[in-house]
N, CA, C and O of each residue as an XYZ file, in Angstrom:
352
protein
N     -24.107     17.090    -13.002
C     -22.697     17.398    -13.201
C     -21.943     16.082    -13.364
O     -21.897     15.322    -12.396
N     -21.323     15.736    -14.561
C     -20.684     14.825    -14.770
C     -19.018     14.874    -14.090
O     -18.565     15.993    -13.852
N     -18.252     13.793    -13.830
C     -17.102     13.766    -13.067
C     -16.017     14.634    -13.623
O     -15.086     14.866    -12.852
N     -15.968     15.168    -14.848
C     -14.859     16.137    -15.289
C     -15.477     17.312    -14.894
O     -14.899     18.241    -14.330
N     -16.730     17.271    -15.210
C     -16.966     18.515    -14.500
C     -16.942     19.284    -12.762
O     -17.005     20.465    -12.421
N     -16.825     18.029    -11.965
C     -16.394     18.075    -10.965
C     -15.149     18.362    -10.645
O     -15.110     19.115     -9.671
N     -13.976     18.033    -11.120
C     -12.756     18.176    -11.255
C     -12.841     19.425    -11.741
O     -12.763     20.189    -10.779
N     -12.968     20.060    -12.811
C     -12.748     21.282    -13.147
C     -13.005     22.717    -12.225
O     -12.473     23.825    -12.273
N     -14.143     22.105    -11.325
C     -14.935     22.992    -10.346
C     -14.030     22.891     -9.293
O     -13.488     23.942     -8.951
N     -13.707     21.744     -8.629
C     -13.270     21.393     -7.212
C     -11.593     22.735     -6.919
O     -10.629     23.061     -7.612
N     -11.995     23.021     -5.815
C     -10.573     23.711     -5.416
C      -9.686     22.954     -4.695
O      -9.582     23.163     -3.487
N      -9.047     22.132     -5.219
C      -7.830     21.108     -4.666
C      -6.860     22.069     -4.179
O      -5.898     21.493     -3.671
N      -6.759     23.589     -4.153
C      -5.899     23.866     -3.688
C      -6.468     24.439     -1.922
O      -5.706     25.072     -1.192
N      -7.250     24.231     -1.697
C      -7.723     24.114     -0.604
C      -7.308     22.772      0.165
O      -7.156     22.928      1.376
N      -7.125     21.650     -0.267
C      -6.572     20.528      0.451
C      -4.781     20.223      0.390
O      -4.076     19.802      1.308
N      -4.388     20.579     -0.952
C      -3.183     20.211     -1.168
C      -2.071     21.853     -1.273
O      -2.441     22.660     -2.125
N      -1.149     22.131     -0.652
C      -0.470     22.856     -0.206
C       1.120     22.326     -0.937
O       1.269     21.181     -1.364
N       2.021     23.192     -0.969
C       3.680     22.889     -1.238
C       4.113     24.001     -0.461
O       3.691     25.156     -0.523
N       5.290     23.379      0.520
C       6.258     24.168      1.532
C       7.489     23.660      1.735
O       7.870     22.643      2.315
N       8.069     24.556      1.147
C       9.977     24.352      0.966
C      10.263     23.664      2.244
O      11.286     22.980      2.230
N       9.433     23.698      3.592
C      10.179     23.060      4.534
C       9.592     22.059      4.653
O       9.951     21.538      5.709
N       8.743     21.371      4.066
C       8.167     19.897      4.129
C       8.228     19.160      3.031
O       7.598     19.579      2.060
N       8.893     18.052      2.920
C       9.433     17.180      2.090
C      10.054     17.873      0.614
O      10.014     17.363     -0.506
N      10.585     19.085      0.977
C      11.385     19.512     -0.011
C      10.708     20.269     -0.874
O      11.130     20.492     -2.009
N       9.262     20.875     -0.275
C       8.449     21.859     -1.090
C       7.471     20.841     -2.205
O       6.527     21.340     -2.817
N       7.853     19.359     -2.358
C       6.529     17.856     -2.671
C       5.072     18.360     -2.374
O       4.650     18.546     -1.232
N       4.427     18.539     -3.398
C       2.477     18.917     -2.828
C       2.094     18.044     -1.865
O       1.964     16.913     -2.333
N       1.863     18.119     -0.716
C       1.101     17.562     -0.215
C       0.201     17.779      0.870
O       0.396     18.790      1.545
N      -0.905     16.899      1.219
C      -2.201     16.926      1.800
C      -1.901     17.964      3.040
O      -1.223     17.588      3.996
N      -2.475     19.364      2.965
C      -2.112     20.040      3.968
C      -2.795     19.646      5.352
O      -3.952     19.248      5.481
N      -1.944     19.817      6.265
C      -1.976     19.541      7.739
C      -0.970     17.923      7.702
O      -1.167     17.183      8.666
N      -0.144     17.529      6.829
C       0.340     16.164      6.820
C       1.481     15.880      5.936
O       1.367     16.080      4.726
N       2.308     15.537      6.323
C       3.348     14.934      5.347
C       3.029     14.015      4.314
O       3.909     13.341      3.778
N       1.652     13.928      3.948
C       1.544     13.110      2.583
C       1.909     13.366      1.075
O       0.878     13.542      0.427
N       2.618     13.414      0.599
C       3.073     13.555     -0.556
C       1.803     13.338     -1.590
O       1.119     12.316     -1.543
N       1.597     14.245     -2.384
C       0.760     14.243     -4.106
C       1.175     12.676     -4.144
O       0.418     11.797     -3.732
N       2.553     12.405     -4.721
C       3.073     11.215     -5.049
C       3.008     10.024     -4.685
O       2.939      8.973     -5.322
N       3.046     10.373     -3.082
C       3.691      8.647     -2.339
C       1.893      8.044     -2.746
O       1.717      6.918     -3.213
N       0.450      9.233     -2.401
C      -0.506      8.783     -2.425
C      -0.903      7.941     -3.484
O      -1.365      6.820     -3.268
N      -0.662      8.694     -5.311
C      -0.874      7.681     -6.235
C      -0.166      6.331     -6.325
O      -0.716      5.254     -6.551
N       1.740      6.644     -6.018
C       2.042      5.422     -5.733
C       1.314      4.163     -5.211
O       1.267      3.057     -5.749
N       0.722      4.590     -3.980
C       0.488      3.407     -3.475
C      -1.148      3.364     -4.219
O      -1.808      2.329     -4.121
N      -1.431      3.987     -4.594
C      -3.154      3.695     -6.395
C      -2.321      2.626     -6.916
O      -2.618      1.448     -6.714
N      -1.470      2.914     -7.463
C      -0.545      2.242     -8.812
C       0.020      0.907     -8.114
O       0.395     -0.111     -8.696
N      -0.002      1.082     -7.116
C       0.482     -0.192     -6.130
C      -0.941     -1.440     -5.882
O      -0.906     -2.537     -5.325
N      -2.215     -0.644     -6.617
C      -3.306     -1.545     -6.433
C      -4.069     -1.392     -5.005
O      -5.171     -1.880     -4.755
N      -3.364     -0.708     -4.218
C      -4.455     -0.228     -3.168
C      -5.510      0.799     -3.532
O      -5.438      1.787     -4.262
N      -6.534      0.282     -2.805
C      -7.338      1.401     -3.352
C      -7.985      2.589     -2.359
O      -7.441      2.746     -1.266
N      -9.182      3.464     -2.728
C      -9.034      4.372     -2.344
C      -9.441      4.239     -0.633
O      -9.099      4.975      0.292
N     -10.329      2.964     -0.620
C     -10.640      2.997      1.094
C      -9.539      2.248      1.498
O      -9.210      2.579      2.637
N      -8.842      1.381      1.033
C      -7.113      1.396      1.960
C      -6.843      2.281      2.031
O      -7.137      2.568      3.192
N      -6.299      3.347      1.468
C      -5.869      4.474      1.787
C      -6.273      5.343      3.149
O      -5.602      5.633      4.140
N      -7.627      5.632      2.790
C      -8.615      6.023      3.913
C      -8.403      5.316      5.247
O      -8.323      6.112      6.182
N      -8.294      4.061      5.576
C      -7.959      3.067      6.655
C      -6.757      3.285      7.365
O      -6.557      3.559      8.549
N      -5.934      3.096      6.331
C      -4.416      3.141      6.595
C      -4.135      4.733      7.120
O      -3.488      4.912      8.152
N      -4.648      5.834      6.364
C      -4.100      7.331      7.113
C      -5.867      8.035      7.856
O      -6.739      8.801      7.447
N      -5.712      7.501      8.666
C      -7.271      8.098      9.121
C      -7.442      9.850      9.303
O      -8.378     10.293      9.969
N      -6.555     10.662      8.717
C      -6.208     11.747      8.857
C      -7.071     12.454      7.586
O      -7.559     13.583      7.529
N      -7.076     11.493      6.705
C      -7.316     11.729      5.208
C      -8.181     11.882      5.148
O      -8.860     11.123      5.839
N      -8.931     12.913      4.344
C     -10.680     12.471      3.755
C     -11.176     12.081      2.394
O     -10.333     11.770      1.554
N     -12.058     12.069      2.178
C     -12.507     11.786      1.206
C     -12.272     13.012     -0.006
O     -11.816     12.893     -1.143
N     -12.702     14.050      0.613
C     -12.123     15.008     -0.145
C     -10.673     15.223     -0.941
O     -10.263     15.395     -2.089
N     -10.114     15.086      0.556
C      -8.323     15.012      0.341
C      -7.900     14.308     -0.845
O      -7.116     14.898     -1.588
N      -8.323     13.039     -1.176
C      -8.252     11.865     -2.059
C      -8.699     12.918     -3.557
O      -8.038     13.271     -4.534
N     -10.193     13.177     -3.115
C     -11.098     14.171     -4.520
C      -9.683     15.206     -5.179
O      -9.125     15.269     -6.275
N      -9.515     15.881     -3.918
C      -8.251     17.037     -4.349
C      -6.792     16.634     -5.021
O      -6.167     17.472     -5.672
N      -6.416     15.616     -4.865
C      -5.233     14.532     -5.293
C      -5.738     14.311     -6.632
O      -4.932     14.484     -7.546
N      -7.076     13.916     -6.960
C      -7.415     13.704     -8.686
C      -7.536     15.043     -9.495
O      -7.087     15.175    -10.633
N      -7.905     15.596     -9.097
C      -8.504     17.254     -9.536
C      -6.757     17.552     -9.327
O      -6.359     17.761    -10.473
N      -5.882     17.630     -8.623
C      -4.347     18.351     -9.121
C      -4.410     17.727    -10.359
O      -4.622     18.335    -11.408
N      -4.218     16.431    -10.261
C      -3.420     15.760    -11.633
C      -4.545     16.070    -12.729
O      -4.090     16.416    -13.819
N      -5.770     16.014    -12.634
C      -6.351     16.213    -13.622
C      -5.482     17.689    -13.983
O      -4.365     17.641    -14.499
N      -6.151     18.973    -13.640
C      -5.417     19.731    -13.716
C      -3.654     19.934    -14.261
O      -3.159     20.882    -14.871
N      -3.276     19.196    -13.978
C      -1.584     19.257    -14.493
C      -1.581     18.457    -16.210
O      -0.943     18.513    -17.261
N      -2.574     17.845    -15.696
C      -2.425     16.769    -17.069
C      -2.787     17.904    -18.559
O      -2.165     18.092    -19.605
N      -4.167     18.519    -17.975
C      -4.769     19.432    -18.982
C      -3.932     20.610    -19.164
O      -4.114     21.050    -20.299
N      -2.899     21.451    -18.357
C      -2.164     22.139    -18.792
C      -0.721     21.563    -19.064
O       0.270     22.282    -18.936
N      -0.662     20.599    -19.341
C       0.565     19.803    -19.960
C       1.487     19.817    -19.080
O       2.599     19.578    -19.552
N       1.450     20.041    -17.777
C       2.532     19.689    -17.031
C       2.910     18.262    -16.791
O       3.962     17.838    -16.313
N       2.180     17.798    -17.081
C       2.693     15.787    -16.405
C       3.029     15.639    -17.747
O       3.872     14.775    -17.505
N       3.097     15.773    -19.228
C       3.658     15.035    -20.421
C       5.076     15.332    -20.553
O       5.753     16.333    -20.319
N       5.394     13.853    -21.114
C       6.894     14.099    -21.427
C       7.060     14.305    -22.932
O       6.037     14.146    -23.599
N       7.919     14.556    -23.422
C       8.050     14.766    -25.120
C       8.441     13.248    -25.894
O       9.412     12.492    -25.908
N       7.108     13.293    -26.502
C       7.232     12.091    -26.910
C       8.879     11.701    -27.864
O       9.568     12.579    -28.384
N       9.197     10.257    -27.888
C      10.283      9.678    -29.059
C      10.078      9.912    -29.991
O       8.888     10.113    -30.236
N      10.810     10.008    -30.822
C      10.999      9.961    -32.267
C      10.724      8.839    -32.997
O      11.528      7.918    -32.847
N       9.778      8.655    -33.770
C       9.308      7.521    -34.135
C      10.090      7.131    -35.381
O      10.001      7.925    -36.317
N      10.797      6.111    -35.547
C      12.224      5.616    -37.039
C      11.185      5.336    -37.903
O      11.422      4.959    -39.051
């Protein structure tokens, strides 16, 4: 099984949850106030995935798996694109 195919399989909605009363209904890592977001942020911030792991010892490995598999997921049903510019 190659890694998209993992993603396609994985049930991220088993790790990642949204509830109007936690951070404003924001996906995140159920049992925790981690945000979908703040987590890639701090990817995009150049930490990587065992900082992460270090820093929230709450987290698993999975949790992290389920965070790629949403976005994969959002990406493939076009929810994360914006409409591209108009090219002059």
């Amino acid at each position: 099984m190659n890694n998209i195919d993992y993603f396609c399989n994985m049930n991220w909605q088993e790790h990642i949850i949204s509830n109007k009363k936690v951070l404003l209904g924001k996906p995140t890592i159920k049992g925790t106030r981690l945000s979908v977001d703040h987590l890639i942020s701090l990817l995009a911030q150049g930490w990587t995935e065992q900082d992460i792991l270090q820093n929230y010892p709450r987290l698993t490995v999975k949790d992290l798996q389920a965070v790629f598999a949403y976005i994969y997921d959002n990406i493939r049903d076009g929810l994360l694109y914006s409409q591209p510019g108009k090219i002059a």
